[in-house]
N, C-alpha and C positions, 0 to 999 in steps of 0.2 A: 586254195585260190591262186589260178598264176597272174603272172605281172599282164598278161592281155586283159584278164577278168575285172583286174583293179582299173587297168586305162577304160578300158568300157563302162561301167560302172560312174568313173569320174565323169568321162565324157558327157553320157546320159544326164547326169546330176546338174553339171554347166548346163546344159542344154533347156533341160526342164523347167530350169530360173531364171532365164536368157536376161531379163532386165535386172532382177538382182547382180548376177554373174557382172554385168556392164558396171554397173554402178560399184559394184565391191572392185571392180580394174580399172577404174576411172580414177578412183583415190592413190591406185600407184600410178598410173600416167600421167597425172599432177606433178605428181615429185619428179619422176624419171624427167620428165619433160625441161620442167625449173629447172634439175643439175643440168642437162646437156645445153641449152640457150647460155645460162650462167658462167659454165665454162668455158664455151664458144668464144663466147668474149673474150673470159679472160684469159684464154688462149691465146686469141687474136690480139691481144695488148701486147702478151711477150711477146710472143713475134712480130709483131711490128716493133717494137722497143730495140729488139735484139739486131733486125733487121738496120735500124737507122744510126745504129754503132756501127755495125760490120761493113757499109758503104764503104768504108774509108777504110779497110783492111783490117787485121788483126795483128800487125807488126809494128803497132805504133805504142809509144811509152811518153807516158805525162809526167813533167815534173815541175813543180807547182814550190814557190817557196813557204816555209813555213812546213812544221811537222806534225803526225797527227797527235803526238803526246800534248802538242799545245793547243796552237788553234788550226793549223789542217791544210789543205785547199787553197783557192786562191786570195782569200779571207786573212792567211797566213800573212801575205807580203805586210801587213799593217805591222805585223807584232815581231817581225823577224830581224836579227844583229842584222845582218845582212842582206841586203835584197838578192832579189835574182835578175841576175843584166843579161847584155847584149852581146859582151866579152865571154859570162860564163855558157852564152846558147853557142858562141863561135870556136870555145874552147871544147863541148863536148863532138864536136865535125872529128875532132883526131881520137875519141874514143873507137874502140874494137867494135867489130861491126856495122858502125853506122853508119847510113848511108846519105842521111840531110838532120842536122837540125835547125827546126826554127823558131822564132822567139814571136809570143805573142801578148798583145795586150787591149781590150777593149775601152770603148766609152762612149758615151750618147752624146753626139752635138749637132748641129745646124749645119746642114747641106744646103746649098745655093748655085743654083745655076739656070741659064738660058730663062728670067724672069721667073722661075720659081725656087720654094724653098721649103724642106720638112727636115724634122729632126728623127733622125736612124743610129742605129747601133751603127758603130766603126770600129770595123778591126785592123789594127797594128802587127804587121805582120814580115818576116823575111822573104827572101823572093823563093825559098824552096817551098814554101807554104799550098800553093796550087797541086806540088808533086806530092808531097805527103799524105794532104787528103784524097787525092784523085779527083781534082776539080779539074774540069776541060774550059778550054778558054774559045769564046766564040770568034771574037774580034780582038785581033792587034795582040799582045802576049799580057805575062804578069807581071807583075815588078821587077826592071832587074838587078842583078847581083851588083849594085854600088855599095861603096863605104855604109856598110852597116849603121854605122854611129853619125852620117852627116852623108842622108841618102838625097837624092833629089827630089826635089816635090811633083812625085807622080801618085796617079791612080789607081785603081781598074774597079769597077763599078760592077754589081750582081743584075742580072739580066733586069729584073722590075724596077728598080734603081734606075737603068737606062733609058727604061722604057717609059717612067714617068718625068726623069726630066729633059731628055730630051727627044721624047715618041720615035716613031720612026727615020729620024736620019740617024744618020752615022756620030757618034759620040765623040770617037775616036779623032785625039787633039784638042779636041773641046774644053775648055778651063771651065772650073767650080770653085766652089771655097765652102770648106768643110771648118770648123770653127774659126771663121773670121778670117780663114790663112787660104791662098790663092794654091790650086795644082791643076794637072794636066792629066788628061786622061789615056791612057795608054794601051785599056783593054778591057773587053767586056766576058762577064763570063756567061758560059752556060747556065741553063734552068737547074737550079739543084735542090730545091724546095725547101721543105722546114726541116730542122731535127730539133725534138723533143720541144717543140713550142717556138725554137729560133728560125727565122725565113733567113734563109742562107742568101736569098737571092734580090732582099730587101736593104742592101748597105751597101756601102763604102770600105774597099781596101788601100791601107794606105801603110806606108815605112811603118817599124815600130820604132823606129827613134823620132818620127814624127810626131806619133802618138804619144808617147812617153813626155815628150815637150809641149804637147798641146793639153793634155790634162795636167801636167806638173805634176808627174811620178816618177818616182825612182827605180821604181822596181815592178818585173813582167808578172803577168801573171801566171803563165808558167811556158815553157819550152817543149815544143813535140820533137822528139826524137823518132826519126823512121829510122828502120835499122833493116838489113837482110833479112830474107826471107826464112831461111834453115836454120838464122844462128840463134845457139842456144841461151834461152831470153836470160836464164840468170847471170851466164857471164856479161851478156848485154849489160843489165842491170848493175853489176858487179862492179864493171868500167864505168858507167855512167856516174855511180858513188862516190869511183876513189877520186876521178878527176872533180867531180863538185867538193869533196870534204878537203883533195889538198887546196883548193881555193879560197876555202869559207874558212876551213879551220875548224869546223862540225858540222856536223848532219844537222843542218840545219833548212832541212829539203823535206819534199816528199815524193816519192818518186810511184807512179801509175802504172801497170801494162795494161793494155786494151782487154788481156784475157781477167784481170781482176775485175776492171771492169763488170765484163759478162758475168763474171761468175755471180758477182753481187747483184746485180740487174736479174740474174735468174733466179737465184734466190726469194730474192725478194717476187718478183713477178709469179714463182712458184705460189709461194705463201698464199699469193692472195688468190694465184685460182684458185688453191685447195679448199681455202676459205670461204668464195663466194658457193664452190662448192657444196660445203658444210652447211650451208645456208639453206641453197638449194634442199638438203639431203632433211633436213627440217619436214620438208611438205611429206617426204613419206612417211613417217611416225602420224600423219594422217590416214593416209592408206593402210599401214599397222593395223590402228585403232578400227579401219573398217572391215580390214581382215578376218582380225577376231570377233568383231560382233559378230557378221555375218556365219562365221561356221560353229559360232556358239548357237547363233539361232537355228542353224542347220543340225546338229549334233539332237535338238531338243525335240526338230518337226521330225526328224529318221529317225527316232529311237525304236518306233516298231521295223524298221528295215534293220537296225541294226541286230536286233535280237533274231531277224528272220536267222539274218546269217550266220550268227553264232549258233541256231541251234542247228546248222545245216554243217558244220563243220568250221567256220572259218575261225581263225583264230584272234586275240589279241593283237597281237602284232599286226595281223592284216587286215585288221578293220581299222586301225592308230595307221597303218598307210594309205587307207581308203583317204582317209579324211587330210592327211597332211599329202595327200599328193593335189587334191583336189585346191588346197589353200594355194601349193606352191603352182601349180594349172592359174590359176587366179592373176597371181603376181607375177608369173611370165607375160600373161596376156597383155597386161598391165604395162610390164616395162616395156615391152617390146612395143606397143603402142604410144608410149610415153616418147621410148626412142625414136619412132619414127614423128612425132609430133614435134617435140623438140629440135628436130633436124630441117623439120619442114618453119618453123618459125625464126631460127637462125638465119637460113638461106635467105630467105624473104625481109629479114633485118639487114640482111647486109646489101640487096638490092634495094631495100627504100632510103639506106645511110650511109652512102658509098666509103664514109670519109672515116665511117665505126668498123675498124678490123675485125671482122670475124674468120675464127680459125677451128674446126673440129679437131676436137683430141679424143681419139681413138681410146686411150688408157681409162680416161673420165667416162667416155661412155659406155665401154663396158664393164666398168664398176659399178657405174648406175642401174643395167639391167639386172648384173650380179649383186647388187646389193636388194634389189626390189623383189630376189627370189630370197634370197635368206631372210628377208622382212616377213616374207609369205610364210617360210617356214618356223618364225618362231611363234609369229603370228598363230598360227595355226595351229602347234605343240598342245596347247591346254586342253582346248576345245576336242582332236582327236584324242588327247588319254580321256579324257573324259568317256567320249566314246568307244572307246577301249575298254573300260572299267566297269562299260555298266553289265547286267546282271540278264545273261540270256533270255531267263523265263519274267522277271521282272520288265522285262525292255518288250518282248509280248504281250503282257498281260496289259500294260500303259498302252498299245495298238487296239 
């Protein structure tokens, strides 16, 4: 029997049970479908995740006082000998490579101005802070480079911030009072949206030795260091160490790069597509189960076809391929259905939920069609030996 005789054969066989055929490919476009939507997503989450890091470049390094042997993060500065100041973010400007550092610190308090008043996050910040992240400024500039330690009581305000307290005029000059304490505004910025739940363009920026005095803290909670673009991050890092440890007297820091960062956020963001994947891949062990019913009940309705063949020549082997081509025929049908189903529910997820990032990953989905054919074919294993096995003139005589 050659490999044309078996595709015809197979064919014919789908063809003749057209509603079965559907129904037994329906249980793998279930599943294929579930993985590729599932994925989509969580596709669409690291990349957008990844996305909202990398705005701000990849040459940026965090360092946060406090170690991770202790308590970490910026969490750190509560438990740390030593806080992290104003001096040590002005100290690391003479480190190798760098090109700005700035010293930052937040807090929640009461903005007031032109008869209205809400309470926003307020970030504490140096004047190279705008160039570090690549923030553009709309109106009037950033803060500037005064005495770090006894800066003047200026502003600059995030476009919605502006735009709620004082609508459309001009801001610029305009006095507010941000806890209780009177400044002047100096400059507004551009729309720069949220990152990771934070609305960048809902606060107030203002000194961080302001900040530091207006919540009665001692210590930042950490210093961005921007550094050149080629230079090599570990000696970056290297220098950043020696001058904080001869300062403190130990490593009593914790120092960040942007690509650790990523790496961890990918990680982790990996995990859980695989995950939701896994979840997804759940629904086809449904399709499995209807794989093999179905060519078990097939193996039992053909057994006078199968004896036809055996007694006309055909062999073992290629009646065990009759039957497992026909399962794996099934579960391509299936995935490939599946895939295109899932592709089409995506898309349409992502024009009804503009705000839910949806992303196709290529690698997931054609693991899903290629998983949905090895489903087919293990699926399918028993049922052709079976078929295989049985007994030419007995498989007659049962006809």
């Amino acid at each position: 029997m050659r490999a044309a005789d078996i595709a015809k054969l197979t064919g014919s066989s789908v063809l003749s049970q057209r509603m079965r055929a559907l129904l037994t490919a329906l249980g793998i476009a279930v599943g294929v479908a579930a993985v590729v939507l599932l994925t989509s997503i969580g596709e669409g989450v690291r990349q957008f995740v990844v996305a909202e890091f990398t705005q701000f470049g990849t040459n940026l390094i965090s360092v946060t006082p406090g170690t991770t042997e202790t308590m970490g993060g910026s969490i750190g500065a509560f438990g740390t000998v030593r806080p992290l100041t104003i001096d040590d973010a002005e100290a690391l400007q003479r480190s190798s490579y760098v090109i700005a550092s700035d010293p930052m610190v937040q807090g929640n308090a009461e903005v007031e101005a032109n008869g209205r008043k809400r309470r926003v996050t307020v970030y504490g910040t140096g004047a190279e802070f705008a160039a570090a992240f690549r923030f553009d400024v709309a109106q009037g500039h950033y803060l500037p480079a005064d005495d770090p330690r006894a800066p003047r009581s200026l502003a600059v305000l995030g476009s919605k911030m502006a735009q709620q307290l004082f609508g459309d005029a001009n801001a610029l000059g305009e006095t507010l009072r941000v806890g209780g304490e009177r400044y002047r505004v100096v400059g507004v910025m551009r729309p720069k949206g949220t990152m990771i739940g934070f609305d960048l363009d809902d606060t107030v920026y203002l000194p961080a030795a302001r900040v530091l005095e207006m919540f009665d803290r001692d210590s930042l909670f950490e210093v961005h260091v921007l550094y050149e673009e080629n230079a090599p991050v570990d000696e970056v890092v290297q220098g950043i160490r020696s001058v904080l440890v001869a300062r403190h007297g130990d490593e009593d820091f914790t120092i960040t790069t942007q690509q650790q960062m990523l790496d961890t956020l990918g990680s982790v963001l990996g995990v859980l597509t695989f995950a939701v994947a896994a979840l997804g891949s759940i629904s086809l062990l449904v399709g499995a189960v209807g794989i093999f019913t179905i060519m078990t009940i097939a193996v039992r309705e053909r057994t006078g076809e199968v004896g036809l063949l055996r007694a006309l020549g055909a062999s073992r082997d290629q009646v065990l391929s009759l039957f497992l081509t026909e399962a794996v025929l099934l579960s391509l049908l299936g995935g490939l259905g599946g895939l295109a189903a899932g592709a089409a529910l995506a898309w349409l997820l992502g024009v009804a939920v503009p705000s839910l990032p949806v992303s196709f990953s290529p690698l997931f989905m054609g693991l899903s069609v290629g998983l949905s054919i090895v489903i087919g074919l293990v699926a399918g294993i028993l049922p052709a030996l079976n078929a295989a096995r049985l007994d030419p003139v007995e498989a007659l005589r049962a006809e």
